[in-house]
LUMDOLO-984124 format. One record per residue (C-alpha): residue in three letters; z, y, x; residue number from 0. Coordinates in nm, 3 decimals, decimal comma. Example, Ala and Ser with C-alpha at 12.3 -4.5 7.8 and 13.67 -1.06 7.14 Angstrom:
BEGIN
nuke:ala pz:0,780 py:-0,450 px:1,230 keba:0
nuke:ser pz:0,714 py:-0,106 px:1,367 keba:1
This chain:
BEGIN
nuke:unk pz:0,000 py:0,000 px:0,000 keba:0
nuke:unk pz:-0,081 py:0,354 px:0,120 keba:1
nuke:unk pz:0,192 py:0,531 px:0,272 keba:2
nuke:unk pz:0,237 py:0,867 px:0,047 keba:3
nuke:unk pz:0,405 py:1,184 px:0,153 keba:4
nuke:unk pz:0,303 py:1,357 px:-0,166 keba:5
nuke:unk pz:0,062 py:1,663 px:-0,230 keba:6
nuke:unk pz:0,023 py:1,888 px:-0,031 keba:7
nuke:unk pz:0,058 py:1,655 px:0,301 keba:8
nuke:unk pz:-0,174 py:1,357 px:0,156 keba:9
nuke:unk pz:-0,421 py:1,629 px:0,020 keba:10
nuke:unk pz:-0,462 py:1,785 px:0,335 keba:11
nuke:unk pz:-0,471 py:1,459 px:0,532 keba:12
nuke:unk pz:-0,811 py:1,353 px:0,322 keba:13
nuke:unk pz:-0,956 py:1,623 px:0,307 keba:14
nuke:unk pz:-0,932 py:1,687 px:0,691 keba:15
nuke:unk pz:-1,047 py:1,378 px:0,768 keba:16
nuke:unk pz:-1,391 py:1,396 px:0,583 keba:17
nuke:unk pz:-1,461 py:1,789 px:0,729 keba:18
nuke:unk pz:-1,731 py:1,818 px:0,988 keba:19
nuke:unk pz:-1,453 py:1,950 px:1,218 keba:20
nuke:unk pz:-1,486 py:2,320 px:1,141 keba:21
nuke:unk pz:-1,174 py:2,398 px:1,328 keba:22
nuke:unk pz:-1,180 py:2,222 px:1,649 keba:23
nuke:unk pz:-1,277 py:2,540 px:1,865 keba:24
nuke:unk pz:-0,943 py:2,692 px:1,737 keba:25
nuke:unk pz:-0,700 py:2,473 px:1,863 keba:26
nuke:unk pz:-0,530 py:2,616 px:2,193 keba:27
nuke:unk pz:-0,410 py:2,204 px:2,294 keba:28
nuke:unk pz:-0,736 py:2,075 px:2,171 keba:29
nuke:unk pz:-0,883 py:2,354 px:2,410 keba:30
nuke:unk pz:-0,667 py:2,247 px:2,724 keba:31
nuke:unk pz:-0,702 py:1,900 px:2,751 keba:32
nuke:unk pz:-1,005 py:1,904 px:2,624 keba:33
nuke:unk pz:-1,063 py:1,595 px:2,450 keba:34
nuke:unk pz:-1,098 py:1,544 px:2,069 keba:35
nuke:unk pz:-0,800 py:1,277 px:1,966 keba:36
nuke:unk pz:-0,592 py:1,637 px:1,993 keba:37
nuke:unk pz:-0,789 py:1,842 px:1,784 keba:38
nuke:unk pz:-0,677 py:1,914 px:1,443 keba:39
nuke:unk pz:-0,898 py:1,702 px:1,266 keba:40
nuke:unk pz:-0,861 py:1,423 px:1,524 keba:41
nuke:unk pz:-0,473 py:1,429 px:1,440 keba:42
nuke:unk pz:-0,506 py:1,438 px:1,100 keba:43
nuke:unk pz:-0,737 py:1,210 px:1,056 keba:44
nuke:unk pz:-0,535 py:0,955 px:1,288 keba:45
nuke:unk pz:-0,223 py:1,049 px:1,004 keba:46
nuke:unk pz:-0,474 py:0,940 px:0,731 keba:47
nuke:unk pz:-0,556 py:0,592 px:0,923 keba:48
nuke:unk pz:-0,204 py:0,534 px:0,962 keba:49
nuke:unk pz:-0,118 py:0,596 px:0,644 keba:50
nuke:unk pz:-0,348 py:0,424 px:0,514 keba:51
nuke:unk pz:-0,298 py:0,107 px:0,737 keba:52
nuke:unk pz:-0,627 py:0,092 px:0,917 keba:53
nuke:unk pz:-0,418 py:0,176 px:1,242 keba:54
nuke:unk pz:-0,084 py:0,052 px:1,366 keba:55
nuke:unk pz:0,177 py:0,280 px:1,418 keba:56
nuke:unk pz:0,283 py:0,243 px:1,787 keba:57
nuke:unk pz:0,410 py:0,485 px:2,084 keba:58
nuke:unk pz:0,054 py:0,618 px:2,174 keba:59
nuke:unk pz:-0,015 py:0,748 px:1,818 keba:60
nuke:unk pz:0,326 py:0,834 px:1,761 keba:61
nuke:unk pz:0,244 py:1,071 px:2,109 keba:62
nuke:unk pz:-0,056 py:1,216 px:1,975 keba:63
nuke:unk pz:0,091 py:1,369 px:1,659 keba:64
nuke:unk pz:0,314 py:1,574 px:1,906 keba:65
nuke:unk pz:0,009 py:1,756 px:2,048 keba:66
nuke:unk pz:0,032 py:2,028 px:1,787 keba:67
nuke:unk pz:0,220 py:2,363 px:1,860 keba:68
nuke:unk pz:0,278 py:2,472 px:1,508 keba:69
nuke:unk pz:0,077 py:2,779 px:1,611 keba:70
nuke:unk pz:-0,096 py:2,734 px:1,274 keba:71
nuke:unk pz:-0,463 py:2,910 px:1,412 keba:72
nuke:unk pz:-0,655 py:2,607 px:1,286 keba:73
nuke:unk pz:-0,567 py:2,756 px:0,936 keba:74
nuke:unk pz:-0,730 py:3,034 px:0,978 keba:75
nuke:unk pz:-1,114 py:2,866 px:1,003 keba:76
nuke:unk pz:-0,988 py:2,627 px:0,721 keba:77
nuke:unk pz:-1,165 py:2,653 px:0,393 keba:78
nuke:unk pz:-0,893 py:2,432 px:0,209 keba:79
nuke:unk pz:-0,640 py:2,641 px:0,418 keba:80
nuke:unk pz:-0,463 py:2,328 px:0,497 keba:81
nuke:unk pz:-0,142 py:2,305 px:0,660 keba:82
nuke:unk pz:-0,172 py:2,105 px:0,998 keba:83
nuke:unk pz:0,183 py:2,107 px:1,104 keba:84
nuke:unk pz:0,347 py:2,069 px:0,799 keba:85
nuke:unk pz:0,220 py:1,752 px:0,831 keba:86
nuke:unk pz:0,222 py:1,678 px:1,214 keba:87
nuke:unk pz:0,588 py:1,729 px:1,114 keba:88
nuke:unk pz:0,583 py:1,465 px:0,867 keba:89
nuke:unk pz:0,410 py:1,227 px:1,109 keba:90
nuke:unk pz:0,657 py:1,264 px:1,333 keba:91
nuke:unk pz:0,961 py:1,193 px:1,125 keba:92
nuke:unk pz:0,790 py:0,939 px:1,009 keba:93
nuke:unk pz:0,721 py:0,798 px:1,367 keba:94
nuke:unk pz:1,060 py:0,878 px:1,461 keba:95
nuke:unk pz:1,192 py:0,654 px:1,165 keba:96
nuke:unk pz:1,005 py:0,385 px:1,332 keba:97
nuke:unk pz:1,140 py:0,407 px:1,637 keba:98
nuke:unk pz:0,872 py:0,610 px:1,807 keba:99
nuke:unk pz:0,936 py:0,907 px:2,031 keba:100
nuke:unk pz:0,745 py:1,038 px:2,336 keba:101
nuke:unk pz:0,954 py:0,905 px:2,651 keba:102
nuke:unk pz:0,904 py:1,335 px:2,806 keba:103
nuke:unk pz:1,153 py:1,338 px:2,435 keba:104
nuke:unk pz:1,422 py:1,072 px:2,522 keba:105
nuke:unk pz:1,775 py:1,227 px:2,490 keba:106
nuke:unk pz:1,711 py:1,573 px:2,362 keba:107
nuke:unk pz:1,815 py:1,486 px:2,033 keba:108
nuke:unk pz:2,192 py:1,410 px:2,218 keba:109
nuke:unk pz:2,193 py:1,701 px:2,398 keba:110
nuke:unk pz:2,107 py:1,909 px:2,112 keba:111
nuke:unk pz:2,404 py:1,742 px:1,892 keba:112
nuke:unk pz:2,689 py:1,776 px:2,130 keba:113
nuke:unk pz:2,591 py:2,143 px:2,254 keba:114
nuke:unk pz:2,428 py:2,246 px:1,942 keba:115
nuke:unk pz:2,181 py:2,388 px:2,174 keba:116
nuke:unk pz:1,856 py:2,262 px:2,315 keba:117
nuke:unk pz:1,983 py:2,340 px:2,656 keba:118
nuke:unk pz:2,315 py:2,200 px:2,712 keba:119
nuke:unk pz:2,560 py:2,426 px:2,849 keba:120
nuke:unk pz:2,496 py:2,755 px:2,813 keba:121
nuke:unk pz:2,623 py:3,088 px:3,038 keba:122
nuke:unk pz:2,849 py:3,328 px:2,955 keba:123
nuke:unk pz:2,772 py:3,602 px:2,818 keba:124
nuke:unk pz:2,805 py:3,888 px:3,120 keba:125
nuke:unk pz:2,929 py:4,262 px:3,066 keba:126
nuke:unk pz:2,656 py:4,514 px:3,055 keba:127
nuke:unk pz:2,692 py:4,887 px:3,114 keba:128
nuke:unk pz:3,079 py:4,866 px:3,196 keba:129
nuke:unk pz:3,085 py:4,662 px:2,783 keba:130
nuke:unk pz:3,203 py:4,375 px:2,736 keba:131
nuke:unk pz:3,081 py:4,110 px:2,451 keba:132
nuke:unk pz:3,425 py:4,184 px:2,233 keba:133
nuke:unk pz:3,377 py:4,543 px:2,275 keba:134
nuke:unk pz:3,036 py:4,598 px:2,156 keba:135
nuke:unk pz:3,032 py:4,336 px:1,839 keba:136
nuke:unk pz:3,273 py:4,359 px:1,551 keba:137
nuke:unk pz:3,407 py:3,964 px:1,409 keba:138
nuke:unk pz:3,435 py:4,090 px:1,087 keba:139
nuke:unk pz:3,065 py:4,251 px:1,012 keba:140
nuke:unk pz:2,870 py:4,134 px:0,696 keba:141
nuke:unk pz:2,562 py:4,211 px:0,922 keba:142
nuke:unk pz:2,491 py:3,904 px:1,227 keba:143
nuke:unk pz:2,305 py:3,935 px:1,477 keba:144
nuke:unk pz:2,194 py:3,575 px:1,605 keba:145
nuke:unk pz:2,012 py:3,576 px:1,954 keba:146
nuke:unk pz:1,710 py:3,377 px:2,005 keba:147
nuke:unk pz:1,849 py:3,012 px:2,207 keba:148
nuke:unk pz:1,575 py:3,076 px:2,470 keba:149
nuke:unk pz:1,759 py:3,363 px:2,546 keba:150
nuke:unk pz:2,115 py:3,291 px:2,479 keba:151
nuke:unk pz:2,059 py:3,102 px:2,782 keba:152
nuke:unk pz:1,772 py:3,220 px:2,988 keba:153
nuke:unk pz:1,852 py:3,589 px:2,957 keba:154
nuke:unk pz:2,247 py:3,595 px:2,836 keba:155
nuke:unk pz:2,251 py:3,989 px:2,977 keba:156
nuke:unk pz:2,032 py:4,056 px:2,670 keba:157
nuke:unk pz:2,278 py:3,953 px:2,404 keba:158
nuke:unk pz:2,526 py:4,272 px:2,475 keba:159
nuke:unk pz:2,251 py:4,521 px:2,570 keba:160
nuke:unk pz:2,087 py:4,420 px:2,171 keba:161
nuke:unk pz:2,457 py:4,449 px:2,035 keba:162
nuke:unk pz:2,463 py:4,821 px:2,168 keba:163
nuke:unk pz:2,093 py:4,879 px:2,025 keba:164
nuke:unk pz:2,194 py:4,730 px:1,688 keba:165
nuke:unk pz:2,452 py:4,969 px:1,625 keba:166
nuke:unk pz:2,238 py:5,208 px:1,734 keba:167
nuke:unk pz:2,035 py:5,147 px:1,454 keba:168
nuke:unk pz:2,255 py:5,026 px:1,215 keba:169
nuke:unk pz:2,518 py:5,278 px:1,228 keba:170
nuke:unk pz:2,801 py:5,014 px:1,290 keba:171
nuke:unk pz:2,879 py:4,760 px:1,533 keba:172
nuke:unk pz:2,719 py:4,360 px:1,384 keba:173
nuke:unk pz:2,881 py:4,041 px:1,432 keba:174
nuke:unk pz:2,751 py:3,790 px:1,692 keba:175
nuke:unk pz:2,715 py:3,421 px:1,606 keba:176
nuke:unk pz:2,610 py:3,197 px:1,874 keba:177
nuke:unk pz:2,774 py:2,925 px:2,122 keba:178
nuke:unk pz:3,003 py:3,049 px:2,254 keba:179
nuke:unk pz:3,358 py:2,856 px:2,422 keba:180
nuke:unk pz:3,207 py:2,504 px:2,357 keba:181
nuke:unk pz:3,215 py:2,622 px:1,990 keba:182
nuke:unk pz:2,944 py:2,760 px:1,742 keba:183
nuke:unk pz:2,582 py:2,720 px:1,680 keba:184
nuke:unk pz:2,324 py:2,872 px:1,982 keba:185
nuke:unk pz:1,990 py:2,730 px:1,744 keba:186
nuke:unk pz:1,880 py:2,721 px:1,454 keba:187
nuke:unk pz:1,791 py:2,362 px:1,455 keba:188
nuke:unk pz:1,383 py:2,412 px:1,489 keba:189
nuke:unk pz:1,378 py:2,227 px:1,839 keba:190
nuke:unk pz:1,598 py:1,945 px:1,660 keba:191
nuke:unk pz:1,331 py:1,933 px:1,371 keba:192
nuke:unk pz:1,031 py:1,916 px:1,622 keba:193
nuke:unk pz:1,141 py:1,605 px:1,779 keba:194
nuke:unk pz:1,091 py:1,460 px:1,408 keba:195
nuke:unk pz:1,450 py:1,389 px:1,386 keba:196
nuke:unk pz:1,455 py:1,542 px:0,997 keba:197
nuke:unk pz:1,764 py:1,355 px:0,878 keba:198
nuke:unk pz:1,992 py:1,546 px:1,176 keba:199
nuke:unk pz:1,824 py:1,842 px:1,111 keba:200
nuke:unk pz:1,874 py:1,830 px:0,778 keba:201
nuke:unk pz:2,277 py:1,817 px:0,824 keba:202
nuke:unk pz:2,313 py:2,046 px:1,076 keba:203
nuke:unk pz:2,119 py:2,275 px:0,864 keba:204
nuke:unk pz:2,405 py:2,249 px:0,588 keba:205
nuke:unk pz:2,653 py:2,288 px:0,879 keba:206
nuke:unk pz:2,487 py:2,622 px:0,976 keba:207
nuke:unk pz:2,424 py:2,781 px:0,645 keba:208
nuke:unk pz:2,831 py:2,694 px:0,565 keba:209
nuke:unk pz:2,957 py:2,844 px:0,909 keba:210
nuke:unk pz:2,728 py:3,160 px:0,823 keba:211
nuke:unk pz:2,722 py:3,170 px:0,412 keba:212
nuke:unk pz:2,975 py:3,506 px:0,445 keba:213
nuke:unk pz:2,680 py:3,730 px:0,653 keba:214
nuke:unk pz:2,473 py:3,969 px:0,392 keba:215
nuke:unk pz:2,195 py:3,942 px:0,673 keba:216
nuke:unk pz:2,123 py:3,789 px:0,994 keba:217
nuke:unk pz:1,888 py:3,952 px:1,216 keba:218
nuke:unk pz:1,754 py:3,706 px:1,449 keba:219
nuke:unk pz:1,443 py:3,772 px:1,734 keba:220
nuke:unk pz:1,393 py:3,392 px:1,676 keba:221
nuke:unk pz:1,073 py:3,350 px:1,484 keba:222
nuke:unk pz:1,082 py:3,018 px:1,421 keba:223
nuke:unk pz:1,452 py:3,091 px:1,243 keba:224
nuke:unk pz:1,298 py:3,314 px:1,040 keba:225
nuke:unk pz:1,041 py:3,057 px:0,918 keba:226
nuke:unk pz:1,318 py:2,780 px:0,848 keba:227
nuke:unk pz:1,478 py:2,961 px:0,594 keba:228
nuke:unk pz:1,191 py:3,133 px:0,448 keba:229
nuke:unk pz:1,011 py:2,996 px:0,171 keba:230
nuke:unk pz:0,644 py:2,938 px:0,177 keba:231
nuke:unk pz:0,614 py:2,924 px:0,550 keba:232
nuke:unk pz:0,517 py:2,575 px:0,693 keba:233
nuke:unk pz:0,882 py:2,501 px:0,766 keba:234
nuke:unk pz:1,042 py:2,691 px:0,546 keba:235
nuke:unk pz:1,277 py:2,587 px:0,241 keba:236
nuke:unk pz:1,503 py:2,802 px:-0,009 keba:237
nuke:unk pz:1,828 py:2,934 px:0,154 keba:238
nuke:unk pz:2,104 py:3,127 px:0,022 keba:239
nuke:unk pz:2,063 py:3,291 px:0,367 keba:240
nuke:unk pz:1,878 py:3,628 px:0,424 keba:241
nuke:unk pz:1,725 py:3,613 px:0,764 keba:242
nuke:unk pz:1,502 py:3,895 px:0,907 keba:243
nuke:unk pz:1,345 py:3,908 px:1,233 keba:244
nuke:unk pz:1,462 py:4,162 px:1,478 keba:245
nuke:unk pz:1,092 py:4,346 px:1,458 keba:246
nuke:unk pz:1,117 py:4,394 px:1,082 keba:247
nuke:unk pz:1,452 py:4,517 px:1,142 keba:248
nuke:unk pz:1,314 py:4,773 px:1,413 keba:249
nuke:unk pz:1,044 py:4,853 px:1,215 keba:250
nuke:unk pz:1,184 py:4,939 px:0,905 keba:251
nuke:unk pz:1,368 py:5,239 px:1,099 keba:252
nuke:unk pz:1,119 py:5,307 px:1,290 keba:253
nuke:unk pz:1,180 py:5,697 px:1,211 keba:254
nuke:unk pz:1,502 py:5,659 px:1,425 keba:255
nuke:unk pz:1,308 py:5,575 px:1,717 keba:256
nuke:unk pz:1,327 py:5,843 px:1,936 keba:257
nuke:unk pz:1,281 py:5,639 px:2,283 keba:258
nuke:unk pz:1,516 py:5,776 px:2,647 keba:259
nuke:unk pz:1,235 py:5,660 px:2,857 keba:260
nuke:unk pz:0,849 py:5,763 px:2,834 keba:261
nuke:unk pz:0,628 py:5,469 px:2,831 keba:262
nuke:unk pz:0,329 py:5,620 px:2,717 keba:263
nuke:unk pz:0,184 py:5,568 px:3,101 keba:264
nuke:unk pz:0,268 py:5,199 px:3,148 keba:265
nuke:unk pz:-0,060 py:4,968 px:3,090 keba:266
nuke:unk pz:0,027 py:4,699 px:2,884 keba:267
nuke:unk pz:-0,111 py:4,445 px:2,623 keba:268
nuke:unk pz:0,013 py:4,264 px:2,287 keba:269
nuke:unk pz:-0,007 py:3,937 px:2,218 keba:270
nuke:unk pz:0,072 py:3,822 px:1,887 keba:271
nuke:unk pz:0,270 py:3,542 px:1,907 keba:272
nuke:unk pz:0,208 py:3,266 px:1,659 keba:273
nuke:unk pz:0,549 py:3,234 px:1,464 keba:274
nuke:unk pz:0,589 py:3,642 px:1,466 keba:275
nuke:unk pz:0,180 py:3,652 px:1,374 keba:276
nuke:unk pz:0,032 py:3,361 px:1,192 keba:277
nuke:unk pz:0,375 py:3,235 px:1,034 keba:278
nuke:unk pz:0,538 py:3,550 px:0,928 keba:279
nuke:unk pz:0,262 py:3,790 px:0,925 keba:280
nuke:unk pz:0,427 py:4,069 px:1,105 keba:281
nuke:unk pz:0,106 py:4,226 px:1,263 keba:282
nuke:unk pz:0,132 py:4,583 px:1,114 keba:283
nuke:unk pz:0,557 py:4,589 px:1,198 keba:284
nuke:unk pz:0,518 py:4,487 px:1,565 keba:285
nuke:unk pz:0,232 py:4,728 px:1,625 keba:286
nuke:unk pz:0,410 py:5,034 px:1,452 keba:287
nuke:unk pz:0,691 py:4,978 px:1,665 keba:288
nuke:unk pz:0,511 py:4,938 px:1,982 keba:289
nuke:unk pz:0,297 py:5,260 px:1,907 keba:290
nuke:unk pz:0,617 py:5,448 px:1,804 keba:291
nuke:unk pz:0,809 py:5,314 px:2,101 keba:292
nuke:unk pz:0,517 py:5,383 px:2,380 keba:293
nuke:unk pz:0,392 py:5,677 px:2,212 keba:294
nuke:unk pz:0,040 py:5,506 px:2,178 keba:295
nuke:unk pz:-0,099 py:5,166 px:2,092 keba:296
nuke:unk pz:-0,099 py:4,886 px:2,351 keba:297
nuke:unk pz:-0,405 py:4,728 px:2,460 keba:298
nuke:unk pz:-0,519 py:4,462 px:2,196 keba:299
nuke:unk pz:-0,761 py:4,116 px:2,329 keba:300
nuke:unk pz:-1,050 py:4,076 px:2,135 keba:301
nuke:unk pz:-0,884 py:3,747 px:2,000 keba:302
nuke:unk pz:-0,595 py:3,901 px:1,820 keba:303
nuke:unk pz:-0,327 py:3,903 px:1,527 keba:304
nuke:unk pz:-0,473 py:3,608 px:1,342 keba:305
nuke:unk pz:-0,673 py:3,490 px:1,558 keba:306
nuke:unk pz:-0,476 py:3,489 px:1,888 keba:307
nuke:unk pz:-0,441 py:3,184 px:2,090 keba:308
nuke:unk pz:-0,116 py:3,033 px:2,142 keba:309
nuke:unk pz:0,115 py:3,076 px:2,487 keba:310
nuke:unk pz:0,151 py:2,693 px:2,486 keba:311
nuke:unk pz:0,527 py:2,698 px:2,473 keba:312
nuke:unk pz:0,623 py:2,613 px:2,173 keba:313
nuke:unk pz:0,752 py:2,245 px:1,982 keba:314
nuke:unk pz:0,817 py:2,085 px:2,306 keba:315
nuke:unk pz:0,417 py:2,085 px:2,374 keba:316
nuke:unk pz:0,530 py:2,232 px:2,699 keba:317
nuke:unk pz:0,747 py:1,911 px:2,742 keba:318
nuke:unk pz:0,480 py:1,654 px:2,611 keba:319
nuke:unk pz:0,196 py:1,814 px:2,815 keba:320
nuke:unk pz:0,305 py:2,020 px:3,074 keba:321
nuke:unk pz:-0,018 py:2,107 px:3,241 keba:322
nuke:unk pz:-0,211 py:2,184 px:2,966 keba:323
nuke:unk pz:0,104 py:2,415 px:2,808 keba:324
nuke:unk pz:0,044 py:2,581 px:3,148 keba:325
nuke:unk pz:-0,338 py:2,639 px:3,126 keba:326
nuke:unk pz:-0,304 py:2,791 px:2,784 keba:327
nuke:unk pz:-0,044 py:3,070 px:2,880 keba:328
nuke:unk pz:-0,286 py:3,097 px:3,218 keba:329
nuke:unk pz:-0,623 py:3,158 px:3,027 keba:330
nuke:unk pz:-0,470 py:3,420 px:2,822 keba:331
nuke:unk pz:-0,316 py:3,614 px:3,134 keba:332
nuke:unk pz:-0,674 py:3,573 px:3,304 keba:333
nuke:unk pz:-0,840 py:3,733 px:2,907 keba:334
nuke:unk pz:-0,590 py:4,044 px:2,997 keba:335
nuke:unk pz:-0,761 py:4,068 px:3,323 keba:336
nuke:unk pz:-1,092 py:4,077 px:3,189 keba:337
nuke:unk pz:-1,000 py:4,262 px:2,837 keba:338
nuke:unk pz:-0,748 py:4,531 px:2,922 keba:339
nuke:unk pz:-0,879 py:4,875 px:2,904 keba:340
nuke:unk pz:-0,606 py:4,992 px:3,128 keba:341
nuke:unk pz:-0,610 py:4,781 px:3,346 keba:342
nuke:unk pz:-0,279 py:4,622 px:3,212 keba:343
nuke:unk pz:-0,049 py:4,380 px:3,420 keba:344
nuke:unk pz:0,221 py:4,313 px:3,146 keba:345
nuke:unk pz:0,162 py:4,100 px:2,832 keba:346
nuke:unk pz:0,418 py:4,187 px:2,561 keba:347
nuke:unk pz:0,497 py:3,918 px:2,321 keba:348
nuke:unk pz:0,749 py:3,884 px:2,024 keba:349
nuke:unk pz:0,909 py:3,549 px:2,132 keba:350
nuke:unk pz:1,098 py:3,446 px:2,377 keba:351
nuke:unk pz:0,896 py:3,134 px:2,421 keba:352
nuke:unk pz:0,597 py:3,315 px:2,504 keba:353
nuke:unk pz:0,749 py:3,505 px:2,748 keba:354
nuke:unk pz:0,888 py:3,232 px:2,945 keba:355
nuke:unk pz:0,573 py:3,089 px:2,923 keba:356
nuke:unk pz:0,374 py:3,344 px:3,070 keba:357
nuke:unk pz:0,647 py:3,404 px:3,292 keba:358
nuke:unk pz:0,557 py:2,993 px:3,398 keba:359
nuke:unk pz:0,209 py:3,048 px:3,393 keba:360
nuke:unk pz:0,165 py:3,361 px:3,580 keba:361
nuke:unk pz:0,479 py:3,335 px:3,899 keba:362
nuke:unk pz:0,635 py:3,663 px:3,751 keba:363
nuke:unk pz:0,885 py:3,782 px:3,542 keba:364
nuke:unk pz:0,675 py:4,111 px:3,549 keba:365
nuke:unk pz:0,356 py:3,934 px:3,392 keba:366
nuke:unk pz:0,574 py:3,934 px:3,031 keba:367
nuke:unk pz:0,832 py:4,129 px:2,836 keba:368
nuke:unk pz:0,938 py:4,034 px:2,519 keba:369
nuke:unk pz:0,967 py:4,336 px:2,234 keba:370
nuke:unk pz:1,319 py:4,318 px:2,200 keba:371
nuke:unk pz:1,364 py:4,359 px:2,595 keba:372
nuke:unk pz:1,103 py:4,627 px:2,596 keba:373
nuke:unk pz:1,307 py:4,825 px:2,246 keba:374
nuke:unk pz:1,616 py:4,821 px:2,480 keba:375
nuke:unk pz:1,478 py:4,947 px:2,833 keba:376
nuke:unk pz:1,328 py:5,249 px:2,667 keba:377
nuke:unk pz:1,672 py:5,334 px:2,530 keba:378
nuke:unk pz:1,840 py:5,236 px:2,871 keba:379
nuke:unk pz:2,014 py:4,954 px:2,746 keba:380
């Protein structure tokens, strides 16, 4: 009997597997390792097979269903506007529930559990500008303010400098929830969820909307929060929590901006990330923020907003197939070569993971910037 995962998964699966392969020149993985079993038809179609018993489930297909980013640009040359990782998700629990799971995978579930934290661990947060972490948030605000995992432990110096910015713009000091002490959540389960692992993710997303159900909003620069507990994205489900990424919350105010450092001569270029761009269609916020915060519009590549490749970073793709994550974030650093009409050296991006990535790619922490690290330099923060 056909395995069913309901419309719109087994819709999308069929349909996809009878197209002439309209969107294969959009898929950044597809594009890197150029070969067709990872294009987005060639994974779906392999679901459909599956699923409908023509091919046994084992650990090589189980692999290939972990080729997809989530970036979500295949949608965009999709007629049926079908939903490839919504259901290279729900391959991949299914997979996971069969015992399958990519070996470059093997005990990041634990580590995620007992550190609620991709990344074991994580630093203390250090004292910026003479302030220390209990100084510059407030325990009892309504309003959180949830750093992005990549960096709560990557770039731990950030977390005070965007407490001091948030009240800024806010008026009054925010609460911060993250690990902290061995105690506390430092994600917001996505990583957990891309493994396949839906059952743990599942729990420790009731454990996280219980230890936050008191916050009135929780401004995150974690996209792919955002997405989890916003309905109608591909991850997204209903949530009694209000979550709004930290460029909405920028941009909404972006009156207030009235910037301590002039960046209107620094040469640099956007790239729209795919969780910040295709997921949660925050095009016209990130560029009225840049443009209010530079005093001019950053360079834009001809492949932009929708249509923008991905870094290669994201949903452990840069785990599963390291070299090719690597040529994706190098390509687009060698487009801003070739496409920046000033000559720019800096990619700005709205994630974390994309900066890290480029960082990767291109040897440099000056080759990226993230927006929220940008919003605080120009207010000396």
């Amino acid at each position: 009997m056909k395995k069913s995962f309901g419309d719109p998964i087994d819709r999308a699966t069929a349909y996809c597997t009878y197209c002439p392969k309209l969107c294969r020149f959009s898929c950044p993985a597809a594009e890197a390792e150029d070969r067709e079993t990872v294009t987005p038809w060639g994974m779906m179609r392999l679901f459909e097979l599956v699923k409908d018993g023509a091919v046994e489930p084992s650990e090589e297909v189980a692999e290939t269903f972990y080729h997809c980013m989530g970036c979500l640009r295949c949608q965009n040359w999709c007629l049926h506007e079908n939903d490839v990782p919504q259901a290279m998700w729900a391959a991949r629990g299914w997979m996971r529930e069969l015992g399958y799971l990519p070996d470059e995978l093997e005990g990041l579930d634990e580590t995620f559990l007992k550190h609620n934290s991709p990344h074991g661990e994580l630093p203390q947060i250090p004292d910026i500008h003479g302030f220390t972490v209990e100084e510059v948030f407030d325990d009892d605000a309504s309003v959180v303010y949830m750093p992005d995992c990549e960096v709560r432990y990557h770039e731990p110096e950030t977390i005070v400098r965007t407490g001091l910015l948030l009240e800024m713009f806010h008026g009054t000091k925010v609460r911060l929830y993250t690990r902290r002490n061995d105690e506390g959540f430092a994600c917001c389960g996505f990583p957990l969820l891309s493994t396949g692992n839906r059952a743990a993710y599942e729990e420790y997303r009731t454990n996280f909307e219980t230890m936050l159900s008191d916050a009135d909003m929780i401004v995150t620069d974690c996209a792919a929060m955002v997405t989890l507990f916003r309905e109608g994205t591909s991850f997204g489900q209903e949530s009694p929590l209000n979550v709004v990424h930290m460029i909405e919350f920028l941009a909404e105010r972006v009156d207030m901006l009235e910037p301590r450092v002039d960046l209107s001569d620094e040469a640099m270029m956007l790239h729209d990330s795919c969780f910040v761009g295709r997921h949660l269609e925050l095009y016209e916020e990130t560029r009225a923020l840049l443009s209010a915060l530079c005093g001019k519009p950053l360079d834009e590549f001809s492949t932009n907003r929708a249509d923008a490749p991905c870094c290669g970073g994201p949903s452990h793709y840069h785990l599963v197939a390291p070299e090719a994550s690597e040529r994706c974030a190098a390509d687009r650093l060698e487009q801003m070569e070739r496409e920046s009409e000033h000559e720019a050296s800096t990619i700005v991006c709205g994630s974390a993971t994309c900066t890290k990535a480029f960082r990767r790619a291109g040897g440099a922490d000056e080759v990226a910037i993230d927006v929220l690290d940008l919003v605080c330099r120009a207010f000396e923060l």
